[in-house]
Each structure stands twice: as C-alpha cells, then as structure tokens.
C-alpha positions in Angstrom: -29.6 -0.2 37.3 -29.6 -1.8 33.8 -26.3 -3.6 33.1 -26.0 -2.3 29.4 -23.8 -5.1 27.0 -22.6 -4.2 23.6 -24.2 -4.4 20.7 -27.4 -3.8 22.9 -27.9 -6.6 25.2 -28.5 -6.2 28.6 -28.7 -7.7 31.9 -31.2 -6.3 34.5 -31.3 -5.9 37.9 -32.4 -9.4 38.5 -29.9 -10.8 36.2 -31.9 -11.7 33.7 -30.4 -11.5 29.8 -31.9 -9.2 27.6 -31.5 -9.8 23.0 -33.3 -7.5 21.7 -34.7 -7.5 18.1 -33.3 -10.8 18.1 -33.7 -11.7 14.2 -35.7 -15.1 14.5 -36.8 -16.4 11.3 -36.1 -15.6 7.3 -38.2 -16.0 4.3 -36.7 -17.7 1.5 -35.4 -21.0 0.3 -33.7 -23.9 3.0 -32.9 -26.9 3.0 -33.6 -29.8 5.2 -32.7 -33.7 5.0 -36.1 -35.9 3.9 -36.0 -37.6 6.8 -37.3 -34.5 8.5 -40.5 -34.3 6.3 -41.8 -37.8 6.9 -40.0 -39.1 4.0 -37.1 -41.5 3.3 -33.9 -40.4 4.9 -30.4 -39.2 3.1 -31.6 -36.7 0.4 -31.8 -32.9 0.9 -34.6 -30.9 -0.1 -35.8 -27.6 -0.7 -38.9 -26.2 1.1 -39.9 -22.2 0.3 -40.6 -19.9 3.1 -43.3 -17.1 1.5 -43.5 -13.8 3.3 -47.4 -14.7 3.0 -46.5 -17.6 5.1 -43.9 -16.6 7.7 -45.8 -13.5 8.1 -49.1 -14.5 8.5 -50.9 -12.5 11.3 -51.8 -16.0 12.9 -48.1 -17.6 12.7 -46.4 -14.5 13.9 -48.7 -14.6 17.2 -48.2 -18.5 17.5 -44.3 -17.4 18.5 -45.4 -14.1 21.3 -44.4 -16.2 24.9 -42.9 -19.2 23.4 -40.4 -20.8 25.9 -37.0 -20.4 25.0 -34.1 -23.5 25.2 -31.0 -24.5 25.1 -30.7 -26.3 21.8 -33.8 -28.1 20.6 -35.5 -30.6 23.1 -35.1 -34.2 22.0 -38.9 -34.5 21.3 -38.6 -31.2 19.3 -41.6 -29.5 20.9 -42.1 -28.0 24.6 -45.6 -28.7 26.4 -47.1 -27.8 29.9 -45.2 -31.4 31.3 -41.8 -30.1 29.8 -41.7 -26.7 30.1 -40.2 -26.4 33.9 -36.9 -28.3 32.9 -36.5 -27.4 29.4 -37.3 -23.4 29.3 -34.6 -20.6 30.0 -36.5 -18.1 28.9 -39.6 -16.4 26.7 -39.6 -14.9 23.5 -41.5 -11.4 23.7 -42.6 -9.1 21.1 -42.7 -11.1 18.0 -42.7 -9.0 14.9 -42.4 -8.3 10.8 -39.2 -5.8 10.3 -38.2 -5.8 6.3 -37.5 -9.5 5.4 -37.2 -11.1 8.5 -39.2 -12.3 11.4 -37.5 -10.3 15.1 -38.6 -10.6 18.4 -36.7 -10.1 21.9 -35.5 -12.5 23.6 -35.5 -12.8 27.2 -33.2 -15.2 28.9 -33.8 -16.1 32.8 -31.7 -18.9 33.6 -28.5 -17.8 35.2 -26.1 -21.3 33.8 -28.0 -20.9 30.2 -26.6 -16.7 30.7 -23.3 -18.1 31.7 -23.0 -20.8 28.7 -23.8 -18.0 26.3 -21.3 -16.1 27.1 -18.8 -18.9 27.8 -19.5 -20.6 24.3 -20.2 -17.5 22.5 -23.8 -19.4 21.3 -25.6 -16.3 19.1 -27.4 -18.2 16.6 -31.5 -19.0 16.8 -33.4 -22.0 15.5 -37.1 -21.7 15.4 -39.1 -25.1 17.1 -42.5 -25.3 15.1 -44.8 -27.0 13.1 -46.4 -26.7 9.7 -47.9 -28.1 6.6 -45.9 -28.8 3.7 -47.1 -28.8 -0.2 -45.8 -30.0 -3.1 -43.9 -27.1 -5.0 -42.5 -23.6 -4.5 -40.6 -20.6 -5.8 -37.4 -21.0 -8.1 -38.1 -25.0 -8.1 -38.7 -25.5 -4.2 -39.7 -29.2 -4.0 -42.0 -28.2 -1.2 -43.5 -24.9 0.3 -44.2 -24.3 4.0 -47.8 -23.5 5.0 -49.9 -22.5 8.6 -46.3 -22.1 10.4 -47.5 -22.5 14.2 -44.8 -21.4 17.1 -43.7 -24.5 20.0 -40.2 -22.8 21.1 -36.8 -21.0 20.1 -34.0 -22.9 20.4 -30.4 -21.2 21.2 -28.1 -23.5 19.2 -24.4 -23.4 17.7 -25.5 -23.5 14.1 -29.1 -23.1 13.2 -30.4 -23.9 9.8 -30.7 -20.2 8.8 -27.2 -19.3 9.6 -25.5 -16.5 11.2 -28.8 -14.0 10.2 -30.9 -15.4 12.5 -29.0 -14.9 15.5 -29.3 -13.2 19.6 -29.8 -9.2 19.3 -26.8 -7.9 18.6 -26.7 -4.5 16.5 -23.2 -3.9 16.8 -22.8 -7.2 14.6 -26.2 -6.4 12.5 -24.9 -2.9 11.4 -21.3 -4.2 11.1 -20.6 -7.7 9.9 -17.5 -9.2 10.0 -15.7 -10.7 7.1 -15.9 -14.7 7.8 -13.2 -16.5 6.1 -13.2 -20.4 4.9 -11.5 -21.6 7.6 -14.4 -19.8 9.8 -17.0 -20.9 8.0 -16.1 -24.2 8.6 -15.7 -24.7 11.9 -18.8 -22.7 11.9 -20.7 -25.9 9.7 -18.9 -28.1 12.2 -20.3 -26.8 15.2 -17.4 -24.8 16.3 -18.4 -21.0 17.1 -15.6 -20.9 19.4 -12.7 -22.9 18.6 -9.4 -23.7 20.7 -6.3 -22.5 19.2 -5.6 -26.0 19.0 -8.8 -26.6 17.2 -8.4 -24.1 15.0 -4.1 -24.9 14.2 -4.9 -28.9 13.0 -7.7 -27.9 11.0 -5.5 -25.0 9.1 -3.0 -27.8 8.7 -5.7 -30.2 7.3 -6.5 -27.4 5.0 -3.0 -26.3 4.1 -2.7 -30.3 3.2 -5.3 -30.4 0.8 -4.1 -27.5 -1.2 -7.1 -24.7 0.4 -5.9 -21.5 1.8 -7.9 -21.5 4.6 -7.7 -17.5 5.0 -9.3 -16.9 0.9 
C-alpha cells in the first residue's frame, strides 16, 4: 500500500520518500560570488544558463542516478569512496518539461525523510560541473557550457529559489503569496522559523520603518 502525501509525494511500502517531477534546474540568468569561478573572491557575477546548454541530450543524462544529499558535500562532488555516507537517495527520470529541467526524486534514508519533514527542507540545488565562457545573454559576464551531473543537494535555500524545489504540485499549481518578512527569513536560511524567530525579526523590521507584511 502506497502512503499517498499531498501535493503528490508519497511514501512506499518500504518507507522510502517519493518527489515526483521534482523541478531541478532553470535556464536563465544567476548569480554566483567570483570566488566560485576560480576568480578573486567578494564580487557577484552573472553566468547565463541557455536552454541549448541545460538541455543538452548529454547533460540531461549526466543527472539520470545521481546520488542525492543532504545539503552539498564539503568537497562539492560525490564519488564511489563517498557515496555510502553522503547519499540519501537517487535522482530518477531526468527530463526537459517547458523551461525547466524535472526529474523524481527518490529519497531512502529514513533520518534524511524525517529531517524533511521536520525542517520543512523543499528546495533543490544541482552539484555539477561545467565550462564557463566569457559572455552571455542580456550582458551575462559568463555563459555556462558541457553542464555534467555529480549529485542533487536538498538544501534550505538553493541558488535558484523556491522554483526549483521537492515535487510538490499542490504548491506548483497554487503558489502562495510570500511576503517581505518571508522572504527574508527565506535569504537567511530560515524555511521554518520559531515564533520567536519570526516576532524579533518583525520588530527589527517595524524599527527600521519596513512593514514587514507589504
């Protein structure tokens, strides 16, 4: 018996976590600190994501059975000597649907299940690696090129935001309205804040002269 979760999750008979159409990647425009592209540290630029790149026959099959984790390892990459303690799960059929790069996520490790639901952690953040050239679209400093899969990384915040997130169609057909105040605590890490949290940081708002609730 399939343990059916809204928004069309599921847990089956083993216990294993079920995302389907889990929205993995985006084409587009993002932004990432220098440091990340070999370069001097402490200045953000722009790299372009084509749809010729990101959905390149070769880069969407990189992805099919890539380990999934918990956040990104500290090396940033997942081998055959890391796999065993870093993996919770696979990522299974990897695949083009309009703008955006999908694929179900499978999710075997019963603390990892537990955490996401305890933590409310939805959002996806793609481990890989790639070329980068000079230029792009609409004034990209740099465009991404031969996009090859390592892992997907369960995280609080990923780079692409709240679209690239666990299966979820209830929220994919019907999303909420996010206020200031939760897109902050969002930037900050903070999916599921205390009330605590979430009263001082109101008051911190309400201090500087920002309605949080606008």
């Amino acid at each position: 018996l399939i343990d059916l979760q809204p928004g069309g999750r599921y847990k089956t008979p083993q216990g294993y976590m079920v995302f389907p159409a889990s929205v993995l990647g985006r084409t587009g425009i993002q932004e990432y600190d220098s440091g990340e592209l070999g370069q001097d540290p402490g200045k953000i630029v722009t790299l372009d994501r084509p749809a010729s790149e990101v959905f390149k026959p070769e880069s969407i099959a990189s992805f099919e059975g890539m380990p999934v984790t918990l956040n990104h390892p500290e090396s940033l990459e997942v081998d055959a000597t890391t796999w065993r303690v870093l993996a919770i799960g696979v990522v299974k059929n990897v695949r083009r649907e309009g703008d955006l790069l999908v694929g179900d996520i499978w999710v075997y490790d019963a603390a990892a299940i537990a955490d996401i639901e305890r933590y409310g952690i939805e959002e996806l953040s793609l481990g890989y690696s790639s070329d980068v050239v000079d230029g792009g679209a609409d004034g990209a400093d740099h465009t991404q090129t031969n996009i090859e899969g390592n892992h997907v990384a369960l995280v609080p915040r990923g780079r692409c935001g709240g679209e690239c997130r666990l299966g979820d169609t209830q929220l994919r057909s019907n999303p909420v309205k996010t206020t200031l105040l939760d897109s902050l605590l969002r930037r900050l890490g903070l999916t599921k804040p205390t009330a605590d949290q979430k009263a001082k940081f109101t008051s911190t708002l309400n201090d500087m002269g920002i309605d949080p609730e606008t």
